[in-house]
C-alpha positions in Angstrom: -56.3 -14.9 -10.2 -54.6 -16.6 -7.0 -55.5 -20.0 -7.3 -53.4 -22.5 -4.7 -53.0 -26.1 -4.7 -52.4 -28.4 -1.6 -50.8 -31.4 -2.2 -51.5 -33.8 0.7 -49.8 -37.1 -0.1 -50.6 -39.7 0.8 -46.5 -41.0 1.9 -45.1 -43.6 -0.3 -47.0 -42.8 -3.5 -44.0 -40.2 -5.3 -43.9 -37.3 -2.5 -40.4 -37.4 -1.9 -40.0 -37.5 -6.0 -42.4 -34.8 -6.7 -41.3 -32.5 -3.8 -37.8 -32.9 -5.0 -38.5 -31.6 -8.7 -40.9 -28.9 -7.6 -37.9 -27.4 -5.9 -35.1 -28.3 -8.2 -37.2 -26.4 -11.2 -38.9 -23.8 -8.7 -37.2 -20.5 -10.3 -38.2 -22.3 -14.2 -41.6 -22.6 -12.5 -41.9 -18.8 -11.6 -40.4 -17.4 -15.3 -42.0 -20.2 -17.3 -45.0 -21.6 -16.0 -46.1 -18.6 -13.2 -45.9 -21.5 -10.5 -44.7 -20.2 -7.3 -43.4 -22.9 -4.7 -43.0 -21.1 -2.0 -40.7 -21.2 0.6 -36.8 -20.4 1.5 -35.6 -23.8 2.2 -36.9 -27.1 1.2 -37.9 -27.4 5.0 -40.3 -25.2 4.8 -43.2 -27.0 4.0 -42.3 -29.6 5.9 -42.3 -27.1 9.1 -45.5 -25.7 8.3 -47.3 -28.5 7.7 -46.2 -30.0 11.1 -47.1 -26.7 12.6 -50.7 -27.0 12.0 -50.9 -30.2 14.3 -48.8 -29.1 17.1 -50.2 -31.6 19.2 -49.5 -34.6 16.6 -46.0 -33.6 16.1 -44.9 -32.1 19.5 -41.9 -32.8 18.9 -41.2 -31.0 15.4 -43.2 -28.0 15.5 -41.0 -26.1 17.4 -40.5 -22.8 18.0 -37.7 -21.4 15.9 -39.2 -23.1 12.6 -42.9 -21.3 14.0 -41.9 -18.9 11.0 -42.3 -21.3 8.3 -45.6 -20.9 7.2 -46.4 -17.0 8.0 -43.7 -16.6 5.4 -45.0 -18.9 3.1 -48.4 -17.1 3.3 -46.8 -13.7 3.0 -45.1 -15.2 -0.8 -48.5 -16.7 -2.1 -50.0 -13.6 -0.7 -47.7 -11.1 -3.1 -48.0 -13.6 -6.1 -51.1 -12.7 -8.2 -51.2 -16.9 -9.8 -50.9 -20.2 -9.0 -49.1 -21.6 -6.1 -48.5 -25.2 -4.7 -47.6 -26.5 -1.2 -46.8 -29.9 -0.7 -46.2 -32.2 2.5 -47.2 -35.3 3.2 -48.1 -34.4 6.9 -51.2 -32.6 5.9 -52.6 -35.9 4.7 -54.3 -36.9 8.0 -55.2 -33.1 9.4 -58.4 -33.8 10.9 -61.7 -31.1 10.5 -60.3 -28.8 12.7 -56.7 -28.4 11.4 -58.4 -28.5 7.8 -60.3 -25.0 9.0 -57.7 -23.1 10.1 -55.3 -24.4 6.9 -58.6 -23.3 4.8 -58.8 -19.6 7.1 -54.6 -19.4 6.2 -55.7 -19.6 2.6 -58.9 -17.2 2.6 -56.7 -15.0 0.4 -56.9 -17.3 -2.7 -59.5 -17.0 -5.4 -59.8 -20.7 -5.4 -58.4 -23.8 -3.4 -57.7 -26.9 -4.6 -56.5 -30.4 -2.9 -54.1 -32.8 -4.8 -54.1 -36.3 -3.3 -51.2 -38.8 -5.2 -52.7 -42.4 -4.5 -51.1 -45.9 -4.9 -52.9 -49.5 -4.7 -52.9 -51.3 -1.6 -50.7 -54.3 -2.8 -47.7 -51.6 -3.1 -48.8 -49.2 -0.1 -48.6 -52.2 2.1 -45.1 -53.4 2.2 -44.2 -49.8 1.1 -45.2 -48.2 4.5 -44.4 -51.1 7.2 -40.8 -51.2 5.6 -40.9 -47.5 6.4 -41.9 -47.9 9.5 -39.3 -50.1 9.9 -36.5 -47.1 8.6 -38.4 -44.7 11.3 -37.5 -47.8 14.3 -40.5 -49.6 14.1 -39.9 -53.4 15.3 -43.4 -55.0 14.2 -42.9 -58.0 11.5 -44.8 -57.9 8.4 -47.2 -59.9 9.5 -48.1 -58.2 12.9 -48.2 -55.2 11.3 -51.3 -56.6 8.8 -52.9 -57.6 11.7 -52.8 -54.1 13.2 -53.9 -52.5 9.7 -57.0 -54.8 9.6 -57.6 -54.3 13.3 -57.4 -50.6 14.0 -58.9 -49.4 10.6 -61.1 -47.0 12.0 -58.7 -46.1 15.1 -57.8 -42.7 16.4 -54.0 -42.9 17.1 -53.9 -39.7 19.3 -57.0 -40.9 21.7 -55.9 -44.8 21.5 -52.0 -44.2 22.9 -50.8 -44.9 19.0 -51.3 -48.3 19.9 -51.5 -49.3 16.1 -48.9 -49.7 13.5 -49.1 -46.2 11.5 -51.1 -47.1 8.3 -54.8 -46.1 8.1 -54.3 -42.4 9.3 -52.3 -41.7 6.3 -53.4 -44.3 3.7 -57.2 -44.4 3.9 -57.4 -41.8 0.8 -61.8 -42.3 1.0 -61.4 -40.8 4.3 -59.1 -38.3 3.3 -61.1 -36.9 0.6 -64.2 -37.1 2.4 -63.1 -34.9 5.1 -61.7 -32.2 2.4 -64.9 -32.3 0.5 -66.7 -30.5 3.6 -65.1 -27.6 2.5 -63.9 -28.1 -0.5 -66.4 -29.0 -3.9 -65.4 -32.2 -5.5 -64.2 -30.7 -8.7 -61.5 -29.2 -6.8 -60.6 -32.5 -5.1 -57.9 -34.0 -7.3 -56.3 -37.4 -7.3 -53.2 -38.2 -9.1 -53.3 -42.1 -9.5 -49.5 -43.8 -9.3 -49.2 -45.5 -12.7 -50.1 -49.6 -12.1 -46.7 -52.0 -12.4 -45.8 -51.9 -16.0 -48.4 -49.2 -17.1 -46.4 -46.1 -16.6 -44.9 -45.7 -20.6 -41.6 -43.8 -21.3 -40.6 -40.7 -19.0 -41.5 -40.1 -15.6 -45.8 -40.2 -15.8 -46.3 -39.3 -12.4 -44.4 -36.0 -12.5 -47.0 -35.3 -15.8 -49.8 -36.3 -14.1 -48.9 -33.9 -11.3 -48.3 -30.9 -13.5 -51.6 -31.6 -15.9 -53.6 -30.6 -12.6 -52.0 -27.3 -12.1 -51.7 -26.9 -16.2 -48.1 -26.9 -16.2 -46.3 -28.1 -19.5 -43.7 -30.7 -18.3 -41.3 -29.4 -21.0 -40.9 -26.2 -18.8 -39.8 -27.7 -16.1 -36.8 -30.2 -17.1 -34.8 -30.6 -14.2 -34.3 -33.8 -12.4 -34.3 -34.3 -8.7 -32.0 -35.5 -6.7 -33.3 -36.3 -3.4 -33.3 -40.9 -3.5 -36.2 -42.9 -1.0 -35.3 -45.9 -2.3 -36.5 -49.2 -1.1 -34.5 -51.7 0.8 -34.7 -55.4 0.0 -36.5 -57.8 2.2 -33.5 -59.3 3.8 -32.0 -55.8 4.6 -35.7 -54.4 6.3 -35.4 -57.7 8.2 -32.0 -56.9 9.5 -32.8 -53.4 10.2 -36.3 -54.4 12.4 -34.3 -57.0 13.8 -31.6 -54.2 14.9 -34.8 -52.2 15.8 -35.6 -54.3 18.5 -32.3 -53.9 20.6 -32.4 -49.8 20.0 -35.9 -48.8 20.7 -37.3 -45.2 22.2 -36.6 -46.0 25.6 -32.8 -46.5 25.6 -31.4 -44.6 22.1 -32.6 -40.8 21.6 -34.6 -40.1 18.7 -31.8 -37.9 16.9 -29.2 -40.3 17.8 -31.0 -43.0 15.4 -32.2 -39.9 13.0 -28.3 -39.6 12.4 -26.8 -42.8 12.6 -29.1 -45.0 11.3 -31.2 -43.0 9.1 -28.9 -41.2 7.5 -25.4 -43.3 7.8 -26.3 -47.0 8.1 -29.5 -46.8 6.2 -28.8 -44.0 3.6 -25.1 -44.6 2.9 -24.3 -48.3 4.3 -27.6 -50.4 3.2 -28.4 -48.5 0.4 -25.0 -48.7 -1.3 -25.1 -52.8 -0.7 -27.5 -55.5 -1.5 -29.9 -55.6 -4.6 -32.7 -57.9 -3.4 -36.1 -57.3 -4.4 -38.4 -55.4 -1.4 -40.4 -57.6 0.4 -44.0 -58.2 -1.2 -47.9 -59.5 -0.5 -48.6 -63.4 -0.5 -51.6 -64.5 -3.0 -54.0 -64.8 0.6 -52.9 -61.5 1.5 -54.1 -59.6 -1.7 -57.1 -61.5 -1.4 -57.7 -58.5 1.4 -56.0 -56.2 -0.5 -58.4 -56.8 -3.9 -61.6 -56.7 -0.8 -60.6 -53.6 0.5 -59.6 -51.9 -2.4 -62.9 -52.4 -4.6 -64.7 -51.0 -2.0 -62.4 -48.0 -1.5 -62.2 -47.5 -5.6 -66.3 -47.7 -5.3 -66.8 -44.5 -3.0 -63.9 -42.5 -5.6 -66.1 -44.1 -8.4 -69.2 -42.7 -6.9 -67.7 -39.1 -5.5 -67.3 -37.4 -8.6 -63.6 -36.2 -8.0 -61.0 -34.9 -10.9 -58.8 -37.6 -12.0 -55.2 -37.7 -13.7 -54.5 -41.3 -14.7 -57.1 -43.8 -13.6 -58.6 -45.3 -10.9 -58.3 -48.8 -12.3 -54.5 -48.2 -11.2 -55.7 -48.5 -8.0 -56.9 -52.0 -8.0 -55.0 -55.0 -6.6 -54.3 -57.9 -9.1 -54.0 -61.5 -7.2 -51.3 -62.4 -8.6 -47.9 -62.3 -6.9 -46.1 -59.6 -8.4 -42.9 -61.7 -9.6 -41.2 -57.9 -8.9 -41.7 -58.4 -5.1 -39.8 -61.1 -2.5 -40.6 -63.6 -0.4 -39.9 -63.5 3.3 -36.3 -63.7 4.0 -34.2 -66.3 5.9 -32.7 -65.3 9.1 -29.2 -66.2 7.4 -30.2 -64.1 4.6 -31.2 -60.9 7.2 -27.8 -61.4 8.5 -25.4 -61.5 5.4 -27.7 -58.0 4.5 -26.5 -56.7 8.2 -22.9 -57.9 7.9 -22.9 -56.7 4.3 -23.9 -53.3 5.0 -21.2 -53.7 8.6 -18.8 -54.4 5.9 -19.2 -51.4 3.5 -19.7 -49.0 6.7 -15.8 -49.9 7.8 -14.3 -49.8 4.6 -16.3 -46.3 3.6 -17.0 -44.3 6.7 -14.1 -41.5 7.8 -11.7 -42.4 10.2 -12.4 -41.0 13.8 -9.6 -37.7 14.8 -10.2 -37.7 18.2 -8.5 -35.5 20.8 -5.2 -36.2 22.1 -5.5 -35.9 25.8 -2.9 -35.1 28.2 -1.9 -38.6 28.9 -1.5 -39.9 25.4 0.3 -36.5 24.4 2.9 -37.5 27.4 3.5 -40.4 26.1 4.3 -39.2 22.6 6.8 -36.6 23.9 8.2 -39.6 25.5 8.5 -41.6 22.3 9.5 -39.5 20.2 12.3 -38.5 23.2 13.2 -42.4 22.7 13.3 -42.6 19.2 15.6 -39.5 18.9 18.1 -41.2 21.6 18.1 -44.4 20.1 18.9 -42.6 16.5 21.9 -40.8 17.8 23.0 -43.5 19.7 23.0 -44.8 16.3 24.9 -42.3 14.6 28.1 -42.4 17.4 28.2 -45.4 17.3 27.7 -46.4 21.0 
């Protein structure tokens, strides 16, 4: 029976982490567990899911990666079980993307959804501090104010106006669109275990693989791809060095490269142990509002659920786990701190001789040699 699962995110609630072990452990998968995770590169997925909105991601979906997803098709096509895909970029397809992903998939006996949810009080500060690692220059609180003002915004019709939260994060309105073609049985959510709830060994990776009735003890291997958080005085740095390289004057593969993966992958990661920037006790007051009423429309939909939906709400207090707002002094011994680290760590440039500089070795070396037989008779 072909039977294939569609993990949709939502980002920031394990992707990265689940992604990472699905791959490491995909040829344990296929002889232990008959789970096939298609694909030749990790990329894949990523490719074909930004393929299906080739007007969101204009950029991405081009066309020598066009052959990510016939290929992945082809694999699930040939395999007689079950089969997962997984990116994050299929969490805000809209009716029309879902149709053609759904037509892809006609193949399969049965189609299921997987969304992995997180509370708000974590999603919050989670996904404006990675807008900030994708150059994003909003402050915390301007970016709030843009989640409570464009909830029901259409980024592609509005300009993207809005700081990206809601088309990604609303999970109601995520699972309300699959469940037009999709019946809620086969709608599941994987809840993020709540601070301090999650027990011994990785839960989230066992919640995952109890929806697709995978053993965990199959599938052993670690991953070992990191998104770890930065602390609140190192985002504050980095949106603060945002604001001098924006869009119009740095390329966006230029800051993919140098900041992404060198300043913020090698330079801040490898310095600073602050906590991450966290909710105030007024702002989960909006939090706890909005959440009740997004955990009442789950309560009342009737979906499949591994872990609980009480792991969803937002407790007022502070999470002592969390920081306040840094000090500017404190956002700049982060940047000089991770400035530090980048000199003493990063290779040292090679570059070219030229013509002129080569000239005036010959030269020196010309000198040196005079001066050392000068030496030597004794002139």
């Amino acid at each position: 029976m072909s039977i294939v699962y569609l993990h949709v995110g939502l980002p920031k609630t394990g992707t990265t982490h689940l992604q990472d072990r699905l791959w490491v452990n995909r040829d344990l998968a296929l002889e232990r567990a008959g789970l096939l995770y298609p694909g030749v590169t990790m990329e894949d997925h990523y490719h074909a899911a930004a393929h299906l909105q080739p007007e969101r991601y204009l950029d991405w979906a081009t066309p020598d990666r066009a052959g990510a997803w016939p290929r992945m098709v082809a694999q699930m096509k040939a395999w007689p079980g079950v089969s997962v895909i997984s990116h994050e970029l299929y969490a805000n397809a809209q009716p029309r993307h879902i149709e053609k992903l759904m037509d892809d998939l006609s193949f399969a006996d049965e189609v299921h959804v997987i969304v992995t949810v997180r509370d708000l009080a974590r999603q919050l500060p989670s996904v404006w501090q990675e807008n900030v690692k994708n150059q994003r220059a909003a402050s915390f609180d301007e970016f709030l104010a843009s989640v409570a003002r464009y909830r029901d915004a259409d980024p592609v019709a509005d300009g993207f106006v809005e700081e990206p939260f809601w088309e990604f994060q609303d999970y109601v309105a995520i699972v309300q669109r699959w469940s037009a073609v999709l019946p809620a049985e086969r709608i599941h959510l994987v809840t993020v275990p709540a601070p301090g709830t999650g027990g011994p060994g990785d839960v989230l990776w066992e919640r995952f693989l109890s929806v697709v009735g995978v053993d965990p003890a199959l599938l052993p291997k670690e991953g070992e791809r990191h998104n770890s958080s930065l602390s609140a005085a190192q985002t504050e740095f980095l949106r603060r060095l945002n604001s001098r390289i924006q869009p119009g004057n740095i390329d966006w593969w230029r800051y993919e490269w140098i900041v992404k993966r060198r300043l913020i992958g090698e330079a801040l990661r490898n310095t600073g142990s602050g906590k991450p920037l966290g909710l105030t006790a007024e702002q989960r007051v909006w939090a706890v509002e909005q959440s009740d009423d997004m955990i009442a429309v789950l309560e009342r939909g009737g979906f499949a659920v591994s872990g609980t939906l009480d792991d969803l709400r937002v407790d007022l207090g502070v999470d002592a786990a969390e920081a306040a707002p840094p000090t500017a002094e404190e956002a700049l011994d982060a940047g000089l701190d991770a400035l530090a680290y980048w000199i003493k760590t990063m290779p040292n440039p090679e570059p070219k001789p030229t013509a002129k500089s080569r000239a005036r070795d010959v030269a020196r070396r010309a000198k040196r040699r005079a001066i050392g037989l000068r030496d030597r008779l004794g002139v």
